[in-house]
N, C-alpha and C positions, 0 to 999 in steps of 0.2 A: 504494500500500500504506500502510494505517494500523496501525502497531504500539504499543499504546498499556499502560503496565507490561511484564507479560513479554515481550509482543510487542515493543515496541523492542527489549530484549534479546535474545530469539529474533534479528532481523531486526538487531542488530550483531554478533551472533554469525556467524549462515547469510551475511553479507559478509565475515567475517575479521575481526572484532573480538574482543574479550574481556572479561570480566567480571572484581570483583569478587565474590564469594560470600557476603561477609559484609560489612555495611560497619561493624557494631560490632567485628568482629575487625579488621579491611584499614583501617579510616581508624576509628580509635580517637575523634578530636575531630570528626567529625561530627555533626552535628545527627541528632534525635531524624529519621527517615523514615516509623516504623509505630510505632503506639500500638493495640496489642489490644483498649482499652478505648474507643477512641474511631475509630469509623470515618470520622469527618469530620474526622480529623487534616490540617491545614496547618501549610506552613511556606513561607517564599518562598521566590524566584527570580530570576534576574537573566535579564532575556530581551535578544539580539542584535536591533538593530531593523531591520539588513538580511536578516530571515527572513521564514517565513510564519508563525511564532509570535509574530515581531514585530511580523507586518502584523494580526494577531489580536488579542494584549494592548497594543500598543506599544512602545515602548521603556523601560528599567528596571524595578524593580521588581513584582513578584507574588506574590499567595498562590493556590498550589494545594493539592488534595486531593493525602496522599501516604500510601502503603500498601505499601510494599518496602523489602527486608532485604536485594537485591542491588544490583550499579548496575553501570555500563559504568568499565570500565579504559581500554583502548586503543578506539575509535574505529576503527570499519572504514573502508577505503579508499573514496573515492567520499563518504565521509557528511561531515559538519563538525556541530559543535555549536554549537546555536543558544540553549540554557539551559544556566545552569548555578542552582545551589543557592549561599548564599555559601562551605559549606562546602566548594565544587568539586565535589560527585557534579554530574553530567550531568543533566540532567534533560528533554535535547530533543534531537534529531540530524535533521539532513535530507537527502537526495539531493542530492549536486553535481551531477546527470547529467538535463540538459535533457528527455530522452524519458520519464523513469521517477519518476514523484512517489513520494516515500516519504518517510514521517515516521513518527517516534518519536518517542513522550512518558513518560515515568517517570512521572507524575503524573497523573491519574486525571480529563478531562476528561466522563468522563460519569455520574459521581458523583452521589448525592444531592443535595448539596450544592452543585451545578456553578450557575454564575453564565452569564448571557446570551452571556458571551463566550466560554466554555467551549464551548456549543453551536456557536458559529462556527467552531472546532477541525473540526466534522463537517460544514460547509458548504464548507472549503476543500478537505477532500477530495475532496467529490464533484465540484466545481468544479475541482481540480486533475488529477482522472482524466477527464473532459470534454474539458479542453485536450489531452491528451496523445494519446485515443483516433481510433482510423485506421477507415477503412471495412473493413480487412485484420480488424484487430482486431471488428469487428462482423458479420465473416462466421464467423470462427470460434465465436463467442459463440451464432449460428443455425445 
């Protein structure tokens, strides 16, 4: 599963997670997230380099596209965070649970704007539901 903006949040919510709703109200000194005027708004990131968004950007710093006014509080069970913003929003979570690839991204890898390694975001997916899928899995799908 690729939940990418609300979809991450959908998909730490539908695990037991929870949101922030606002992060101009809930986290007051955070960093600008959505600019109305600018849809190729970035801002960076700080990415974990034991992830798959680590194994994509590398380790430290990043600019991504970013377009949202909510963000993740609590962190659903099973996930860990793999971005964050320097301001602390979230901006990446992924599956601890070896059979079920699932990632979340806040930031907006298929953006106008997206950079080569952006599109590698959508290469590990499909390469990570490759790995995981069963012949069980490919009878039901026929």
């Amino acid at each position: 599963m690729l939940g990418i903006g609300t979809g991450m949040q959908l998909l730490n919510v539908h695990q037991g997670g929870n949101l922030f709703l606002n992060i101009k109200e809930d986290l007051p000194n955070a960093v600008p997230h959505f600019d109305a005027h600018d849809p190729n708004h970035r801002h960076t990131l700080n990415v974990e380099s034991d992830s798959l968004v680590g194994r994509v950007y590398g380790d430290g710093e990043i600019r991504v596209s970013s377009r949202h006014h909510m963000a993740i509080d609590e962190v659903a069970p099973g996930f860990r965070v793999t971005a964050r913003c320097p301001d602390g929003v979230i901006e990446a979570i992924e599956s601890e649970m070896m059979d079920w690839f699932a990632l979340g991204t806040q930031f907006h890898p298929e953006c106008g704007a997206a950079s080569a390694l952006d599109i590698r975001i959508f290469e590990e997916f499909i390469d990570g539901v490759r790995e995981r899928i069963t012949q069980e899995d490919l009878r039901l799908v026929a």
